[in-house]
PDB file of N, CA, C and O in Angstrom, chain B, residues numbered from 101:
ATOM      1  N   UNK B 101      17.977  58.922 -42.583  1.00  0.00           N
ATOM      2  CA  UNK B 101      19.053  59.695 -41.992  1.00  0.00           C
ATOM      3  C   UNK B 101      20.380  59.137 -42.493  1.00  0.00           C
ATOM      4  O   UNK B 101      20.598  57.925 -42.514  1.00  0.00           O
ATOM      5  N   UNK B 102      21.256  60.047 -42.892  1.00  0.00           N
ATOM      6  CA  UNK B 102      22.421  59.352 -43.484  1.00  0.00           C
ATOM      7  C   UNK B 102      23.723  59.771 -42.692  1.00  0.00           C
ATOM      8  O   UNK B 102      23.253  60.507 -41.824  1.00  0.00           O
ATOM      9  N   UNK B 103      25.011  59.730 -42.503  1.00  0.00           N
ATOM     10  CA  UNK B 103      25.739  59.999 -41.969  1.00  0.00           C
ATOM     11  C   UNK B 103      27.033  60.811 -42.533  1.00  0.00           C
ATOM     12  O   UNK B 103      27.984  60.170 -42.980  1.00  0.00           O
ATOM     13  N   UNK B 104      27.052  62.305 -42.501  1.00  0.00           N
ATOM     14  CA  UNK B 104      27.768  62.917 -43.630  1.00  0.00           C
ATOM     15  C   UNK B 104      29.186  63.358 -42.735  1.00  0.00           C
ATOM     16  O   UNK B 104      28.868  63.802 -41.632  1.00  0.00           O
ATOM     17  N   UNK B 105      30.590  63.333 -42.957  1.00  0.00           N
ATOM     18  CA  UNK B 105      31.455  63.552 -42.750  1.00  0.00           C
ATOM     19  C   UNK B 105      31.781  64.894 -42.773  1.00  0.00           C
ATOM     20  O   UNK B 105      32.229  64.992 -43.915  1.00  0.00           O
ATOM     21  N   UNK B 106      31.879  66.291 -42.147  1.00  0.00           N
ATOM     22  CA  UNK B 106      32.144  67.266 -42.910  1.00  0.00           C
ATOM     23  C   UNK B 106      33.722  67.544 -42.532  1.00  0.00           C
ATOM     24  O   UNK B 106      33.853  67.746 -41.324  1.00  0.00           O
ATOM     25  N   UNK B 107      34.969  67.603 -43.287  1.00  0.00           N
ATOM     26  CA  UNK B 107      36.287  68.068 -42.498  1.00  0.00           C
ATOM     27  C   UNK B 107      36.073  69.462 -42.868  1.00  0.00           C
ATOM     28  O   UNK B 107      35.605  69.924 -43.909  1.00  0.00           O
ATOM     29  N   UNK B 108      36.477  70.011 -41.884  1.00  0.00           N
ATOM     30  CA  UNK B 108      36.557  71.373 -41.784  1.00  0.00           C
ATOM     31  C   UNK B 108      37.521  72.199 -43.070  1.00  0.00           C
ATOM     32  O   UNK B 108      37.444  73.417 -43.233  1.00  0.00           O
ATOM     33  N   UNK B 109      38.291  71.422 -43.801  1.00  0.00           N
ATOM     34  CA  UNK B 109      39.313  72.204 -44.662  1.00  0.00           C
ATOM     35  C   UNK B 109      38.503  72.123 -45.874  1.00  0.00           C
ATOM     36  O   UNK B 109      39.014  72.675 -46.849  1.00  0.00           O
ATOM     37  N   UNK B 110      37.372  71.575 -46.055  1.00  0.00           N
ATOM     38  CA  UNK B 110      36.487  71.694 -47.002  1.00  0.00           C
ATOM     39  C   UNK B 110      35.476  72.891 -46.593  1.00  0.00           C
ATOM     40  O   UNK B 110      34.885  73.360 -47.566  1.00  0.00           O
ATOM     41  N   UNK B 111      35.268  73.279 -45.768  1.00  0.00           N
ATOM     42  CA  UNK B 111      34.845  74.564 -45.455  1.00  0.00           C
ATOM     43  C   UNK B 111      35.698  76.142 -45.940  1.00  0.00           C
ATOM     44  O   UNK B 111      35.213  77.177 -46.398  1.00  0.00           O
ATOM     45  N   UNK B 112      36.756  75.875 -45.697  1.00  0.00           N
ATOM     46  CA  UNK B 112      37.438  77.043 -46.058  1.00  0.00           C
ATOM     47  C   UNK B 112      38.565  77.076 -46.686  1.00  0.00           C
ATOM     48  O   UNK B 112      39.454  76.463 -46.095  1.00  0.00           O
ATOM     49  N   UNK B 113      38.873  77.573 -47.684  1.00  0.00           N
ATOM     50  CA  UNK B 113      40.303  77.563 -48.380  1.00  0.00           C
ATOM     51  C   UNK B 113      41.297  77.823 -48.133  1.00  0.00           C
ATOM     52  O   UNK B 113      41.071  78.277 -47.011  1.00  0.00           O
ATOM     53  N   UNK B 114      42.639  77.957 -48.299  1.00  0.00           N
ATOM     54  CA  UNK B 114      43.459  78.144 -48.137  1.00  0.00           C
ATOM     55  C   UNK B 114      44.444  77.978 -46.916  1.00  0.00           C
ATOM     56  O   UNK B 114      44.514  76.824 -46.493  1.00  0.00           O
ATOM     57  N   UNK B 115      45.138  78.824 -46.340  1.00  0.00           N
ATOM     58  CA  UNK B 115      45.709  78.611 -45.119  1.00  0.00           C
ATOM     59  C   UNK B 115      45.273  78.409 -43.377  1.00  0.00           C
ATOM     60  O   UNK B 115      45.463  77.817 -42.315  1.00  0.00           O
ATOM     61  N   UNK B 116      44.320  79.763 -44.365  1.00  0.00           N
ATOM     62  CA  UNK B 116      43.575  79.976 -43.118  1.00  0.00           C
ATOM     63  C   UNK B 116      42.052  80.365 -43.213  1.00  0.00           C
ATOM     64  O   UNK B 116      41.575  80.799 -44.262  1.00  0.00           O
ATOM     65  N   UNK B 117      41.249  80.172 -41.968  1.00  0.00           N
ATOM     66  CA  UNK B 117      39.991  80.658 -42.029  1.00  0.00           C
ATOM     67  C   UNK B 117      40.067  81.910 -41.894  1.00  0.00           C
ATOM     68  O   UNK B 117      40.824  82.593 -41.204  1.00  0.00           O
ATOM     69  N   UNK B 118      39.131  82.222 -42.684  1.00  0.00           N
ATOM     70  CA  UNK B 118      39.146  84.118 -42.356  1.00  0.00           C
ATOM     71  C   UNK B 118      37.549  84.464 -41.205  1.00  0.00           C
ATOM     72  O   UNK B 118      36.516  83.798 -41.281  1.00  0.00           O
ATOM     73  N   UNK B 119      37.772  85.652 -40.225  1.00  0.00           N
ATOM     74  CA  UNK B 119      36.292  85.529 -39.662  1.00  0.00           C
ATOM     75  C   UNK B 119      35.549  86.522 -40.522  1.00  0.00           C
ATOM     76  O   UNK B 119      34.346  86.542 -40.263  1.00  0.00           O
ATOM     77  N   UNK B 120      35.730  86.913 -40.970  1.00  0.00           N
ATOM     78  CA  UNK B 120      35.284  87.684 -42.191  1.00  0.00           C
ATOM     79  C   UNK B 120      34.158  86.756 -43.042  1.00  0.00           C
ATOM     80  O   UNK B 120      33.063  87.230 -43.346  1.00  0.00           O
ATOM     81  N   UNK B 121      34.571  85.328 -43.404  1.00  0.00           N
ATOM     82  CA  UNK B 121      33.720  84.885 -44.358  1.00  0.00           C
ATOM     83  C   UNK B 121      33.277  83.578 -43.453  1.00  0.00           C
ATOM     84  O   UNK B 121      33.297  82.372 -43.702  1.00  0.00           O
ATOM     85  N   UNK B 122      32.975  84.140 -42.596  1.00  0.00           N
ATOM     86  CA  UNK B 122      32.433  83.342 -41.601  1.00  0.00           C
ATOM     87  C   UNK B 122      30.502  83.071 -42.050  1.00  0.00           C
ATOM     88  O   UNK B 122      30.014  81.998 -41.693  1.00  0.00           O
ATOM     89  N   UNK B 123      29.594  84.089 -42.799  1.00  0.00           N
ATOM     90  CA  UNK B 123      28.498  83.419 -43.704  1.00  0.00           C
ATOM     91  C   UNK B 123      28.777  82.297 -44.387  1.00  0.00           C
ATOM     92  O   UNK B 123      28.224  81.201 -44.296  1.00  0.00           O
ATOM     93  N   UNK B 124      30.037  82.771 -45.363  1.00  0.00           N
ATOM     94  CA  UNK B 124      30.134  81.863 -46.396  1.00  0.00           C
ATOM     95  C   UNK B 124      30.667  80.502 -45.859  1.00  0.00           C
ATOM     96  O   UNK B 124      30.428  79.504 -46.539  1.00  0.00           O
ATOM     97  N   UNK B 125      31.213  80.403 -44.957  1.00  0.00           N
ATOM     98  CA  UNK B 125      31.489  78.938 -44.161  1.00  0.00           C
ATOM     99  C   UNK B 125      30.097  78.132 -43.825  1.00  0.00           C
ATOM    100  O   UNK B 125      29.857  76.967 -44.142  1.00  0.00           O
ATOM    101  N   UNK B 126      29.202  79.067 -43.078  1.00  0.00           N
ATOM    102  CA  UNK B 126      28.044  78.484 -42.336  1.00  0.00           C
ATOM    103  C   UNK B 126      27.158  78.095 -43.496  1.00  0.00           C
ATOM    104  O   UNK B 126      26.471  77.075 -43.451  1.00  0.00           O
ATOM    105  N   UNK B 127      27.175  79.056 -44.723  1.00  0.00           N
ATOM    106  CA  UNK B 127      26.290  78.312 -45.678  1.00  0.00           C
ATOM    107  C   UNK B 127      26.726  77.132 -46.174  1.00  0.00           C
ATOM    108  O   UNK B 127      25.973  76.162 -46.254  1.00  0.00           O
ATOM    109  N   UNK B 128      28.127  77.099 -46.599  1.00  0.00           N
ATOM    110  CA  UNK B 128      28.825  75.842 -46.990  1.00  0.00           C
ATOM    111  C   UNK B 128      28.404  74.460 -46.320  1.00  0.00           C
ATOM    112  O   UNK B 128      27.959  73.437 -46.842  1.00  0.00           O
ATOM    113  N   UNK B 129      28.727  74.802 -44.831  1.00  0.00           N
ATOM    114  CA  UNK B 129      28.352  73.595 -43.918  1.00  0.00           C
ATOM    115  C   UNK B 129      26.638  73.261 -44.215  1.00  0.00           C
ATOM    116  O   UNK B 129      26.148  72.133 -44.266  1.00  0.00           O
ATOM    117  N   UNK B 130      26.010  74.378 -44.364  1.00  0.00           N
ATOM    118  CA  UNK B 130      24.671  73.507 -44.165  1.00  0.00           C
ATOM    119  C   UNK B 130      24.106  73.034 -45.453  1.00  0.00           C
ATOM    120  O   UNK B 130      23.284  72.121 -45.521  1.00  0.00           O
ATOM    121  N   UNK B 131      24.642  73.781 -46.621  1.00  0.00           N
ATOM    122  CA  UNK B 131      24.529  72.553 -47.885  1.00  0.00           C
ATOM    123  C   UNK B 131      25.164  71.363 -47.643  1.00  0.00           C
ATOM    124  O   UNK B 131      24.461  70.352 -47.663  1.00  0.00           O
ATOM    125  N   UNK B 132      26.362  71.253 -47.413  1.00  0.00           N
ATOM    126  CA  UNK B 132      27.143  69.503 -47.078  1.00  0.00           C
ATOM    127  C   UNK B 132      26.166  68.734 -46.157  1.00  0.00           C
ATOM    128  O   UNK B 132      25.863  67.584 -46.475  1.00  0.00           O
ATOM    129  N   UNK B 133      25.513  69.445 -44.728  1.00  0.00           N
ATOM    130  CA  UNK B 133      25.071  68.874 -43.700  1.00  0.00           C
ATOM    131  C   UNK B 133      23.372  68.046 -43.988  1.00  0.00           C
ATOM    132  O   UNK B 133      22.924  67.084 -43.364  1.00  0.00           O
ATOM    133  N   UNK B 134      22.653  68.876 -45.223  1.00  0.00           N
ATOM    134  CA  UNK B 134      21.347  68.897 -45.826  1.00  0.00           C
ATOM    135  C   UNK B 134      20.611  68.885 -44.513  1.00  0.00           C
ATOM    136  O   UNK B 134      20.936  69.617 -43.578  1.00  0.00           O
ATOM    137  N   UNK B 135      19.534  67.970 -44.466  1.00  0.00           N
ATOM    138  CA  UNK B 135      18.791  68.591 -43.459  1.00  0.00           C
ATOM    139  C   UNK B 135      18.456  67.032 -42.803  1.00  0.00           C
ATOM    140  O   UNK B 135      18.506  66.084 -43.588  1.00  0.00           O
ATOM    141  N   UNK B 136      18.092  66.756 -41.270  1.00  0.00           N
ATOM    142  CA  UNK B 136      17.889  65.481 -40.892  1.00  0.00           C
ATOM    143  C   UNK B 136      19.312  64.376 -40.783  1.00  0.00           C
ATOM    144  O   UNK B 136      18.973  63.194 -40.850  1.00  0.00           O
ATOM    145  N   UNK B 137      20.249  64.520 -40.687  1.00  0.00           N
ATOM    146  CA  UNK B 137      21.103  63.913 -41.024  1.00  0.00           C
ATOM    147  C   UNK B 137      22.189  63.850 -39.483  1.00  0.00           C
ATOM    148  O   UNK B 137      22.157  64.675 -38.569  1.00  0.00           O
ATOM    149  N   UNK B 138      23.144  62.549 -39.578  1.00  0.00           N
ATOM    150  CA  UNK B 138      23.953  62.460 -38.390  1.00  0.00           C
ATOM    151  C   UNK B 138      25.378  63.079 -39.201  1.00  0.00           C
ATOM    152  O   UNK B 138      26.031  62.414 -40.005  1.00  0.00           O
ATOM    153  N   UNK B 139      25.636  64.245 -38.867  1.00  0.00           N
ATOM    154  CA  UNK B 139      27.028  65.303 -39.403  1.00  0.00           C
ATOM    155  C   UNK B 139      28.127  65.121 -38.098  1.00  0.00           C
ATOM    156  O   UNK B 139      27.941  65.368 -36.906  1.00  0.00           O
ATOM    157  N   UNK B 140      29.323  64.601 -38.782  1.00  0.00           N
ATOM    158  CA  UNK B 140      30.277  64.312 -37.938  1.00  0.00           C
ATOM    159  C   UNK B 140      30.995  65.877 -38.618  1.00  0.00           C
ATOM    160  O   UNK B 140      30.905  66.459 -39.699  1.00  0.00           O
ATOM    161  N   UNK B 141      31.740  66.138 -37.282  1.00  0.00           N
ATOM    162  CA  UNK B 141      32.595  67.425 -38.096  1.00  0.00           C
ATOM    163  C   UNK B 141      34.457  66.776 -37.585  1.00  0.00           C
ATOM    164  O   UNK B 141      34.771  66.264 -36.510  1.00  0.00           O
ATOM    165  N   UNK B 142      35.113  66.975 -38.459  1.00  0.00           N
ATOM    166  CA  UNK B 142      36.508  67.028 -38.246  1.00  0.00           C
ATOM    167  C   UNK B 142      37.743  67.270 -38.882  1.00  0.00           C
ATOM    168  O   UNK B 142      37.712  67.307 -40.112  1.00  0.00           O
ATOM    169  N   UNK B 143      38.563  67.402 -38.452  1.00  0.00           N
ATOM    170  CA  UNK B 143      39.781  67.789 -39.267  1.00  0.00           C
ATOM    171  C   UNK B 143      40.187  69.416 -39.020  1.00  0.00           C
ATOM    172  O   UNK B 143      39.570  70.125 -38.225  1.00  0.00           O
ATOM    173  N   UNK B 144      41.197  69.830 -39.742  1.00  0.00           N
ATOM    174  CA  UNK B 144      41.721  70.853 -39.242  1.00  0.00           C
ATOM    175  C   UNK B 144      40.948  71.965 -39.300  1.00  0.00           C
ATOM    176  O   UNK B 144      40.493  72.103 -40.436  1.00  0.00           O
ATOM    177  N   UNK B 145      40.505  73.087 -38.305  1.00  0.00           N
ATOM    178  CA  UNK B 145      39.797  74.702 -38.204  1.00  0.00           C
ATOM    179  C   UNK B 145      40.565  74.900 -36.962  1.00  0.00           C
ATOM    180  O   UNK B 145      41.222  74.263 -36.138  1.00  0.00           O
ATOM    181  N   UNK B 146      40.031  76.487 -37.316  1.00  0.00           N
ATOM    182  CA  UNK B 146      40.255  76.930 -35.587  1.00  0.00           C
ATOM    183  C   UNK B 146      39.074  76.640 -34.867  1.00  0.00           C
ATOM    184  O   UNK B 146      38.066  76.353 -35.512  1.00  0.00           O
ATOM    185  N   UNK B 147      39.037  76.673 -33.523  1.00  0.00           N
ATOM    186  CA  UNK B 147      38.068  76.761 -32.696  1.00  0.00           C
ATOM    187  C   UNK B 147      37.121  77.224 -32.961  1.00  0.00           C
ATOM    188  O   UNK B 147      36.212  76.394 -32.970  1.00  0.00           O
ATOM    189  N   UNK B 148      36.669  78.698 -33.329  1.00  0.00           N
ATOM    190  CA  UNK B 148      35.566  79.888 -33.534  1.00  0.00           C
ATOM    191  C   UNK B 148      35.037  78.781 -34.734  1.00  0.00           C
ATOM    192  O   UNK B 148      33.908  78.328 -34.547  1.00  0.00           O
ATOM    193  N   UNK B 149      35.559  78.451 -35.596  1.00  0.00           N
ATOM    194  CA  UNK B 149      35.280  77.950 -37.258  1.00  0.00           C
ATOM    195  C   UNK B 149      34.211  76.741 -36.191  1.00  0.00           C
ATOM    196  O   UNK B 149      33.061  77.180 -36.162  1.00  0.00           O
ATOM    197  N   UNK B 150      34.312  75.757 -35.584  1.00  0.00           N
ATOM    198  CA  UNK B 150      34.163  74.785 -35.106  1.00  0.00           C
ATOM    199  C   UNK B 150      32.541  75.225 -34.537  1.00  0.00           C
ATOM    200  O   UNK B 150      31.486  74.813 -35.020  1.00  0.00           O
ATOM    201  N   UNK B 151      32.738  76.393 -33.111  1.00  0.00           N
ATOM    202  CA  UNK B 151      31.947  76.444 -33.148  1.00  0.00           C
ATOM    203  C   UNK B 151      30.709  77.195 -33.406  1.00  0.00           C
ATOM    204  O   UNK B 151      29.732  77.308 -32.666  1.00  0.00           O
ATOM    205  N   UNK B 152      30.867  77.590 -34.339  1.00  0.00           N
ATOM    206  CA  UNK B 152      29.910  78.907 -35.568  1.00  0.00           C
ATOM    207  C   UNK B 152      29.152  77.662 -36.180  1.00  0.00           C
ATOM    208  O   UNK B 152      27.945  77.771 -36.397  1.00  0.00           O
ATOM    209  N   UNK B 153      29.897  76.337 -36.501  1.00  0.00           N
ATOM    210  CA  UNK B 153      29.558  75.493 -37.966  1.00  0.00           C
ATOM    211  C   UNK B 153      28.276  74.865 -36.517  1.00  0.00           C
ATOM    212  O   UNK B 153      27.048  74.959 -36.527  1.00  0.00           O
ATOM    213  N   UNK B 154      29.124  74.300 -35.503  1.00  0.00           N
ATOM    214  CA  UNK B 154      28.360  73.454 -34.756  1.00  0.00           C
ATOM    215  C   UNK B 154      26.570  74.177 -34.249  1.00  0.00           C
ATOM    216  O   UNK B 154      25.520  73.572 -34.034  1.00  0.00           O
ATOM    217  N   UNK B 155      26.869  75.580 -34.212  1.00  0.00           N
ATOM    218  CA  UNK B 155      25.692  76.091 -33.500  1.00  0.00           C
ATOM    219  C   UNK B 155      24.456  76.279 -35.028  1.00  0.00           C
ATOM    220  O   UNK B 155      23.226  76.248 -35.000  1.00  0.00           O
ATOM    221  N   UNK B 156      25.261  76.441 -36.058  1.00  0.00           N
ATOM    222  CA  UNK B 156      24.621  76.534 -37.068  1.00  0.00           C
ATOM    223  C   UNK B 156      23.963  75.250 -37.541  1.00  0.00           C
ATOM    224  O   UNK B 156      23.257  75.299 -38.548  1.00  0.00           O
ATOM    225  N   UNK B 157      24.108  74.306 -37.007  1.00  0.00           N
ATOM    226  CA  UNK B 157      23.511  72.799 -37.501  1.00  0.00           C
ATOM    227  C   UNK B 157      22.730  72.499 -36.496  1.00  0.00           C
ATOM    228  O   UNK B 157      22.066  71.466 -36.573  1.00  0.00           O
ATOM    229  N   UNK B 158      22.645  73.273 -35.422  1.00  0.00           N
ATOM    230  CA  UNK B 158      21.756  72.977 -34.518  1.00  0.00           C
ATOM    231  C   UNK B 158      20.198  73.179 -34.628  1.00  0.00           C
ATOM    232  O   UNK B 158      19.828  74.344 -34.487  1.00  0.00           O
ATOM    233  N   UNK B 159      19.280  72.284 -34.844  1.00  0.00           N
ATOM    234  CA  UNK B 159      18.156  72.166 -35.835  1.00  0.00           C
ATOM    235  C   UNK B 159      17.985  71.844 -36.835  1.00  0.00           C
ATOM    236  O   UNK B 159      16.924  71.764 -37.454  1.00  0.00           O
ATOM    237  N   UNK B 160      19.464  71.508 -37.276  1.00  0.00           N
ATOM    238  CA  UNK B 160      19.487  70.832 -38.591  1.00  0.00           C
ATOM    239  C   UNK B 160      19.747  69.476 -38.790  1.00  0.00           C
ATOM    240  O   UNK B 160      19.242  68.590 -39.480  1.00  0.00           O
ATOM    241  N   UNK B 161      20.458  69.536 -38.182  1.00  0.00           N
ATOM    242  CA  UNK B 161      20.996  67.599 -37.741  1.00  0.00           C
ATOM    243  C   UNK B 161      20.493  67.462 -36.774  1.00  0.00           C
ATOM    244  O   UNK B 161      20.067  68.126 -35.830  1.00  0.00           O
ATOM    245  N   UNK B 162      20.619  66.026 -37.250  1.00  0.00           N
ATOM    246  CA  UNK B 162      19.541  65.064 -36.230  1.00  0.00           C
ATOM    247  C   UNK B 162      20.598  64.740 -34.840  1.00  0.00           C
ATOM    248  O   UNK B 162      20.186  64.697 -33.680  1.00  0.00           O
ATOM    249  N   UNK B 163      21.978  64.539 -35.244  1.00  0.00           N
ATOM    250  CA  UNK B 163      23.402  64.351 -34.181  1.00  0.00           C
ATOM    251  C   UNK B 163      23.966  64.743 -34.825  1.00  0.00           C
ATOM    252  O   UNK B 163      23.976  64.539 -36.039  1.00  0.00           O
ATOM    253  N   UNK B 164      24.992  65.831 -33.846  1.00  0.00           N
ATOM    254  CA  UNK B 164      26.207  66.192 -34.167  1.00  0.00           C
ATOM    255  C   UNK B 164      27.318  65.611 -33.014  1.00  0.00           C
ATOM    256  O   UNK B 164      27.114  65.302 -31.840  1.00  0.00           O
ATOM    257  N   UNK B 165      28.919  65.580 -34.033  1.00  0.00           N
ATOM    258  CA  UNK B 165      29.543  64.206 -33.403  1.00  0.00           C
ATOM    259  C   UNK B 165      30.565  65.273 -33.766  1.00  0.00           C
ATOM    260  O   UNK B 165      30.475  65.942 -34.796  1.00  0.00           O
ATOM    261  N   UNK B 166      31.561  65.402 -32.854  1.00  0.00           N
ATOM    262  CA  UNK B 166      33.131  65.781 -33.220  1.00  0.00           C
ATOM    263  C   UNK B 166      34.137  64.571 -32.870  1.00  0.00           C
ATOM    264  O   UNK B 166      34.056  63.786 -31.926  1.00  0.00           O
ATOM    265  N   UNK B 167      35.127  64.637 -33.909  1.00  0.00           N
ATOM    266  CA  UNK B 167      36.114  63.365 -34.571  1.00  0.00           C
ATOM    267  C   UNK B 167      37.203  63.967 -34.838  1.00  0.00           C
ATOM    268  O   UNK B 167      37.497  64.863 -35.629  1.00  0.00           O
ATOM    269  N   UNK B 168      38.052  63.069 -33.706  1.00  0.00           N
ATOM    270  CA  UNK B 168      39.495  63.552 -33.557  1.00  0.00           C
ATOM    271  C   UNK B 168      40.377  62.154 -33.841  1.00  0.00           C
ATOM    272  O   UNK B 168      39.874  61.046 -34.027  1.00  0.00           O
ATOM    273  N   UNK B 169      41.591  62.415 -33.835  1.00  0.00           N
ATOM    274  CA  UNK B 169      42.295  61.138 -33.840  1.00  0.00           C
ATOM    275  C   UNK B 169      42.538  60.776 -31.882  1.00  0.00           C
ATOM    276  O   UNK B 169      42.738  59.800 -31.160  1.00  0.00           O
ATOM    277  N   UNK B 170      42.385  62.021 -31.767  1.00  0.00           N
ATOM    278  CA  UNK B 170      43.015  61.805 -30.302  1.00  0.00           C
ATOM    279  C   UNK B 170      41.973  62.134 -29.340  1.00  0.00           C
ATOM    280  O   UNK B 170      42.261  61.983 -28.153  1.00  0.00           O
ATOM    281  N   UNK B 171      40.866  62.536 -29.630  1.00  0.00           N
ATOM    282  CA  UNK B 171      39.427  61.847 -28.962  1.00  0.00           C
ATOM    283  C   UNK B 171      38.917  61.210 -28.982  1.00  0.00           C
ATOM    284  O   UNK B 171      38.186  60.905 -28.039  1.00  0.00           O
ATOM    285  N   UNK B 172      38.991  60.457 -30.334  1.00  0.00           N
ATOM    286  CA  UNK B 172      37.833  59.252 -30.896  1.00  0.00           C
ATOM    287  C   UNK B 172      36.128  60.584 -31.477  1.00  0.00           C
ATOM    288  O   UNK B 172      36.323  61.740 -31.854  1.00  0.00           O
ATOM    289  N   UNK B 173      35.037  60.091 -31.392  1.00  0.00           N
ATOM    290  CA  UNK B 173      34.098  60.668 -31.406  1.00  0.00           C
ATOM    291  C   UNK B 173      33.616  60.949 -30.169  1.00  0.00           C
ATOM    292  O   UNK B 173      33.613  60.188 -29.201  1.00  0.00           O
ATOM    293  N   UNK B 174      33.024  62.568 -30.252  1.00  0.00           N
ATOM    294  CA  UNK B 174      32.406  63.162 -28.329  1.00  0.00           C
ATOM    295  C   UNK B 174      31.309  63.313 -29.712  1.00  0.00           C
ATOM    296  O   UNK B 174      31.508  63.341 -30.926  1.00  0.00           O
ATOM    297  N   UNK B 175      29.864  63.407 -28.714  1.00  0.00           N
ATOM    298  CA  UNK B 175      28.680  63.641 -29.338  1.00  0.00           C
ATOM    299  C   UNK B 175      27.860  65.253 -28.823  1.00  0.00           C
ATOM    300  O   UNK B 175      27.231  65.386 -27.773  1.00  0.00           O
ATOM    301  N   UNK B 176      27.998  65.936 -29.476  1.00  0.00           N
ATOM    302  CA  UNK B 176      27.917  67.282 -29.272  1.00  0.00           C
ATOM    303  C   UNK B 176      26.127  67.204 -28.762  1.00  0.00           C
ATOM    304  O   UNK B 176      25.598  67.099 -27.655  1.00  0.00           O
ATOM    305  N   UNK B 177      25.716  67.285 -29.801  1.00  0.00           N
ATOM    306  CA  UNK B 177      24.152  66.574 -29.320  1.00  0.00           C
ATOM    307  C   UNK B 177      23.649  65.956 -30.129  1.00  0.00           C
ATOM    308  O   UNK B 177      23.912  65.882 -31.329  1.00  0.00           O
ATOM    309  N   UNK B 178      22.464  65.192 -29.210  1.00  0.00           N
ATOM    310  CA  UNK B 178      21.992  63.641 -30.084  1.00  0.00           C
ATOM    311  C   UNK B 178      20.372  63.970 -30.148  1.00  0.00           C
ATOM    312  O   UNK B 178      19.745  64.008 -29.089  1.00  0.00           O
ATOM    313  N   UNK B 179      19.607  64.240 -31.594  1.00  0.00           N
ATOM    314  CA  UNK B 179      18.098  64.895 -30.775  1.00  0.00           C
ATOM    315  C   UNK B 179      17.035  63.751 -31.387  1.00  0.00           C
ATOM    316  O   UNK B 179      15.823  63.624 -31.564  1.00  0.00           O
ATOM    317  N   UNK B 180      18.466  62.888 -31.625  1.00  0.00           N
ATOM    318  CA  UNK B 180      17.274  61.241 -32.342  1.00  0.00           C
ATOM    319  C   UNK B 180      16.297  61.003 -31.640  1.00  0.00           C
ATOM    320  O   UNK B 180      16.407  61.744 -30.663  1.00  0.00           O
ATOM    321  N   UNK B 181      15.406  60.411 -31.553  1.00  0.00           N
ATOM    322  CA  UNK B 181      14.336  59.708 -30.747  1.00  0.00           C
ATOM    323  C   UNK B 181      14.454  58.183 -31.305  1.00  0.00           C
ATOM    324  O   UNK B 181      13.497  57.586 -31.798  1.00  0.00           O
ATOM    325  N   UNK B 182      15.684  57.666 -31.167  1.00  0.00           N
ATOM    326  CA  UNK B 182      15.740  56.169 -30.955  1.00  0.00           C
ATOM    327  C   UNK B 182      16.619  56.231 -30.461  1.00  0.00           C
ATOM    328  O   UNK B 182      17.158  55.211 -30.031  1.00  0.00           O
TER     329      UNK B 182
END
């Protein structure tokens, strides 16, 4: 299990997220995320972007972790068995 960083502005280009290419985000994330893995998500999206990526890794990662400067890490869910 490895621990992959994803910031959200690597998900989508430019200014803004569009909900329009809201596939092409979710596929993005789950190539970066691969499969089995502890995926921290952070950095700048909107909300919806956040949680489309988060529900989409669900079964895919082993923990998902959101990372703020001004939260520290919250653990979205943890489905390790250690």
């Amino acid at each position: 299990m490895s621990e992959i960083v994803i910031d959200m502005r690597q998900i989508y280009e430019g200014d803004q997220a569009k909900i329009k290419d809201i596939p092409d985000y979710i596929k993005k994330a789950l190539e970066l995320a691969g499969e089995g893995n502890e995926i921290i998500l952070t950095g700048q999206g909107p909300i919806w972007l956040y949680l489309k990526i988060a529900h989409a890794l669900h079964g895919k990662a082993v923990k998902l972790i959101y990372r703020s400067p001004v939260t520290g890490d919250i653990v979205i869910f943890d489905h390790s068995p250690y």
